[in-house]
KESEZA-38646 format. One record per atom (N, C-alpha, C): residue number from 0; residue in one letter; atom name; x, y, z. Coordinates in steps of 0.2 Angstrom, whole numbers, always signed. Example, Ala and Ser with C-alpha at 12.3 -4.5 7.8 and 13.67 -1.06 7.14 Angstrom:
# KESEZA-38646
(0,"A","N",(+66,-28,+39))
(0,"A","CA",(+62,-22,+39))
(0,"A","C",(+66,-16,+39))
(1,"S","N",(+64,-11,+35))
(1,"S","CA",(+68,-5,+36))
(1,"S","C",(+64,+0,+39))
This chain:
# KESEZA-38646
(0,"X","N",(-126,+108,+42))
(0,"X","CA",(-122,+110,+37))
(0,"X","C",(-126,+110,+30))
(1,"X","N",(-125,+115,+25))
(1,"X","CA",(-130,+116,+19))
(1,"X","C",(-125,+112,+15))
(2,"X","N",(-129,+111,+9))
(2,"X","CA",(-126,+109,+5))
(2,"X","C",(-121,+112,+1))
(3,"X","N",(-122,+119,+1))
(3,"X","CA",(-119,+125,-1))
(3,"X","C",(-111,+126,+3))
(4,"X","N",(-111,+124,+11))
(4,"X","CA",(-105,+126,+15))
(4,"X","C",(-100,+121,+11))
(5,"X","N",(-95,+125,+12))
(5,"X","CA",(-89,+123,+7))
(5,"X","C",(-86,+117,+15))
(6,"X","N",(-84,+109,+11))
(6,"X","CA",(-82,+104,+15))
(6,"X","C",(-73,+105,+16))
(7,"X","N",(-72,+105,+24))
(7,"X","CA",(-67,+107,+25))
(7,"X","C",(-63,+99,+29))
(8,"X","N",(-59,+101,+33))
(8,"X","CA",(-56,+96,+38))
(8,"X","C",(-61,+97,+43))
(9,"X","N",(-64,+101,+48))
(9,"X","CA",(-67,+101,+52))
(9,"X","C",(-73,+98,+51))
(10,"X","N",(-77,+99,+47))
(10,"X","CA",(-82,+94,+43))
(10,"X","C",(-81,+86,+43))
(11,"X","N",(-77,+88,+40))
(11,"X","CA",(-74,+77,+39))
(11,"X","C",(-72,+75,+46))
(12,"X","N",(-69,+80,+51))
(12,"X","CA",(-68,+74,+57))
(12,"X","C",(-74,+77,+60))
(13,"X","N",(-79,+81,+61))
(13,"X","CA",(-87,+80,+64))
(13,"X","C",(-91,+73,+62))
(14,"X","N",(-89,+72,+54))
(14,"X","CA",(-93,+67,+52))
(14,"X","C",(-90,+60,+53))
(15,"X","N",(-84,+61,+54))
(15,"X","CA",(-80,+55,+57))
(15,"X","C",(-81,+53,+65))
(16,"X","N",(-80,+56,+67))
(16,"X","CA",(-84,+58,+76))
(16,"X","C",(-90,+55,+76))
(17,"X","N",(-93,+56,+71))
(17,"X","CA",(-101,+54,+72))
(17,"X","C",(-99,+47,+72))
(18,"X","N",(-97,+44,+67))
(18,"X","CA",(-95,+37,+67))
(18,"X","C",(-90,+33,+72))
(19,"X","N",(-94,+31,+79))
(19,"X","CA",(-90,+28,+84))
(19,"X","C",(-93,+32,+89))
(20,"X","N",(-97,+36,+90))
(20,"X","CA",(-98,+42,+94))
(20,"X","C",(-92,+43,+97))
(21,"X","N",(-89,+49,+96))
(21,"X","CA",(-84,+51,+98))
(21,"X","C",(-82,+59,+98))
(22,"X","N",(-78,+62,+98))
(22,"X","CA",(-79,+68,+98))
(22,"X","C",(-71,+70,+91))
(23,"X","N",(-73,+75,+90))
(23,"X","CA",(-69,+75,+83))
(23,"X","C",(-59,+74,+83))
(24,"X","N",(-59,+79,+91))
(24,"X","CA",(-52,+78,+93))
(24,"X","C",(-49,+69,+94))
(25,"X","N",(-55,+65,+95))
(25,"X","CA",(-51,+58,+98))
(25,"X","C",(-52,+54,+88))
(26,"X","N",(-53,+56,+84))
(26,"X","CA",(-53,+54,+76))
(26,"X","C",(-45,+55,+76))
(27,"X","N",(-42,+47,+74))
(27,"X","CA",(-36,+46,+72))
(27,"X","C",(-35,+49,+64))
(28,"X","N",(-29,+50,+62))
(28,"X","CA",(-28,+53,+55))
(28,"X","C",(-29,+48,+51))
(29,"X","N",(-26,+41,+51))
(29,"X","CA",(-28,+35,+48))
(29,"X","C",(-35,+34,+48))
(30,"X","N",(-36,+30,+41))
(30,"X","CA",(-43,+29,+42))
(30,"X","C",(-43,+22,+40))
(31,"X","N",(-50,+19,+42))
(31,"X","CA",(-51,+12,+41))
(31,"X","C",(-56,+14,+34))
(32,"X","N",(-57,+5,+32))
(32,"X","CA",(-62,+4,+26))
(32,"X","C",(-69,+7,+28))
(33,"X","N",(-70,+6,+34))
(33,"X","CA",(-79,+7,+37))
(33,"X","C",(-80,+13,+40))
(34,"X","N",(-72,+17,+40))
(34,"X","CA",(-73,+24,+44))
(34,"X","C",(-71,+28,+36))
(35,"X","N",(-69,+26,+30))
(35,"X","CA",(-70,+28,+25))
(35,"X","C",(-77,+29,+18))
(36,"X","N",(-78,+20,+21))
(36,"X","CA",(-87,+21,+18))
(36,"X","C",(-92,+25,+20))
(37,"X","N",(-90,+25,+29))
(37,"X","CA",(-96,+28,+32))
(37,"X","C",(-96,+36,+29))
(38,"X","N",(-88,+40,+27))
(38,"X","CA",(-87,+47,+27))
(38,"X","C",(-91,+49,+19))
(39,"X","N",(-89,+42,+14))
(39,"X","CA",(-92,+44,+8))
(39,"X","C",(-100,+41,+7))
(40,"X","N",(-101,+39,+12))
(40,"X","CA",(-109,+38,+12))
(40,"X","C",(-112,+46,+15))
(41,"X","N",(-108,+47,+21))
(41,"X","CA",(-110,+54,+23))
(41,"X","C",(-110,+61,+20))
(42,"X","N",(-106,+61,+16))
(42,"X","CA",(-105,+66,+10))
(42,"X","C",(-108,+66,+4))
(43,"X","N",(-109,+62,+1))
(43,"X","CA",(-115,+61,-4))
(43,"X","C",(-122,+62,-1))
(44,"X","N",(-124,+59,+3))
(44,"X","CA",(-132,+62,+7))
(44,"X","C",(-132,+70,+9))
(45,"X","N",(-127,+72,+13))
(45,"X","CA",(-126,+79,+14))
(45,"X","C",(-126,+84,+7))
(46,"X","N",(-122,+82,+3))
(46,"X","CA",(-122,+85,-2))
(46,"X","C",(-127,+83,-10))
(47,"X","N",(-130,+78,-8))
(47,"X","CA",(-136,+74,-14))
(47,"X","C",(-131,+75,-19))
(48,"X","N",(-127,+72,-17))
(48,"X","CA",(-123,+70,-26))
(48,"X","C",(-119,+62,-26))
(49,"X","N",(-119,+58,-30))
(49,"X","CA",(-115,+53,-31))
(49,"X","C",(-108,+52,-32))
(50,"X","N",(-104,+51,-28))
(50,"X","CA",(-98,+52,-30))
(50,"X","C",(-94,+45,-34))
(51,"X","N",(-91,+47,-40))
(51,"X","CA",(-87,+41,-43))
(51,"X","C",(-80,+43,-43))
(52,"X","N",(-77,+37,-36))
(52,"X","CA",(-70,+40,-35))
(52,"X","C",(-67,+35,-39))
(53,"X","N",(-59,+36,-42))
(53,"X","CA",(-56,+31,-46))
(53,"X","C",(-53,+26,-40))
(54,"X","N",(-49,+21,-40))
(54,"X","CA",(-45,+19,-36))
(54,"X","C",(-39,+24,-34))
(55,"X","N",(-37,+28,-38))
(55,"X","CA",(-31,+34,-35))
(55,"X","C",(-34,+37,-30))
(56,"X","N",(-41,+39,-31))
(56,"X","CA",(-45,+44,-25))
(56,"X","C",(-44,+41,-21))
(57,"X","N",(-47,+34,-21))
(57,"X","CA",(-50,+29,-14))
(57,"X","C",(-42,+28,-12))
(58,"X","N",(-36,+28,-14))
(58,"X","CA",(-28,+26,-12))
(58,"X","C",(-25,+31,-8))
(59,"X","N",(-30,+36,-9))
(59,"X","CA",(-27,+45,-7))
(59,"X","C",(-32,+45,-2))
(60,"X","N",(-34,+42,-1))
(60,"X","CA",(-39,+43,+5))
(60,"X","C",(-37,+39,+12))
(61,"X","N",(-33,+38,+13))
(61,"X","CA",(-32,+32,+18))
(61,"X","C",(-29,+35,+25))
(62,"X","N",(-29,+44,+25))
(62,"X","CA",(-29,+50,+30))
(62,"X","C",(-35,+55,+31))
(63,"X","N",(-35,+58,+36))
(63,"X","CA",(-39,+62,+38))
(63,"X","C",(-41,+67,+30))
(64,"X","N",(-32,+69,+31))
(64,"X","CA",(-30,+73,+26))
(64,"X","C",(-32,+72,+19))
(65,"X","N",(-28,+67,+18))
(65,"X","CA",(-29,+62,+9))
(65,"X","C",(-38,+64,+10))
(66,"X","N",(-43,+62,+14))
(66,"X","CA",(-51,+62,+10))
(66,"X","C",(-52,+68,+11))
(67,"X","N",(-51,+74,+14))
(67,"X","CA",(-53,+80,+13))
(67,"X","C",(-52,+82,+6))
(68,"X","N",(-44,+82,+6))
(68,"X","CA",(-43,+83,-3))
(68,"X","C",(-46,+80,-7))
(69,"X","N",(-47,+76,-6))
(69,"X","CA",(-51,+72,-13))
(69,"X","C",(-59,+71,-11))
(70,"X","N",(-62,+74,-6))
(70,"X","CA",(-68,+76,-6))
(70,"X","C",(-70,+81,-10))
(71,"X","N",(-64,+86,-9))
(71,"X","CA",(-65,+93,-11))
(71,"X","C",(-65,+95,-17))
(72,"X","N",(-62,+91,-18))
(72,"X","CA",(-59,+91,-28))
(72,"X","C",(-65,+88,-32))
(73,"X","N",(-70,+82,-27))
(73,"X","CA",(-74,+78,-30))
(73,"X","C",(-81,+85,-29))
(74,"X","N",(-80,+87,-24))
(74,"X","CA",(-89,+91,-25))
(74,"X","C",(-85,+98,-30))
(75,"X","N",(-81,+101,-29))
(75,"X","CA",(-78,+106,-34))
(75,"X","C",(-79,+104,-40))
(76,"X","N",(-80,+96,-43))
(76,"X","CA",(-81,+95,-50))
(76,"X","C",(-73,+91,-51))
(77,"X","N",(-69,+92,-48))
(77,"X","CA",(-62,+88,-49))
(77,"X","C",(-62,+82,-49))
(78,"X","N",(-65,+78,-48))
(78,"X","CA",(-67,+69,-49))
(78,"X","C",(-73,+70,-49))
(79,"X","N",(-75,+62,-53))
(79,"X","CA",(-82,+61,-56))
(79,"X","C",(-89,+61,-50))
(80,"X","N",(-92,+64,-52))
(80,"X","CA",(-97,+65,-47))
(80,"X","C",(-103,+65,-52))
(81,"X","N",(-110,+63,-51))
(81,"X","CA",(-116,+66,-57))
(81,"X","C",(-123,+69,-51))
């Protein structure tokens, strides 16, 4: 994936997959603390950007769902990123 492919839900459970070796369908929608670090460490290296999420992001993200949107919004420019 470039850095340019716009980040979807099938991206986020590929890279949640990776974590655990597991295959994207056995990724629960819940996320843990370290399957969350791992997703925002993974996405900043893929995309060479740093992301500064608030506590409402990191609160919004405790689903499949919640980090895609608030990943999206972060590389879009919607949360703080540099």
């Amino acid at each position: 994936m470039s850095a340019t492919t716009p980040l979807g839900r099938d991206e986020v459970l590929a890279m949640l997959a990776a974590f655990g070796d597991r295959e994207p369908h056995q990724v629960d929608e819940a996320l843990g603390s370290l399957e969350l670090t791992w997703l925002i460490t993974e996405v900043e290296q893929r995309y060479t950007v740093s992301l500064d999420l608030s506590d409402g992001d990191l609160d919004r993200m405790v689903t499949v769902t919640g980090a895609t949107e608030v990943l999206c919004a972060a590389l879009a420019g919607g949360a703080g990123h540099a």
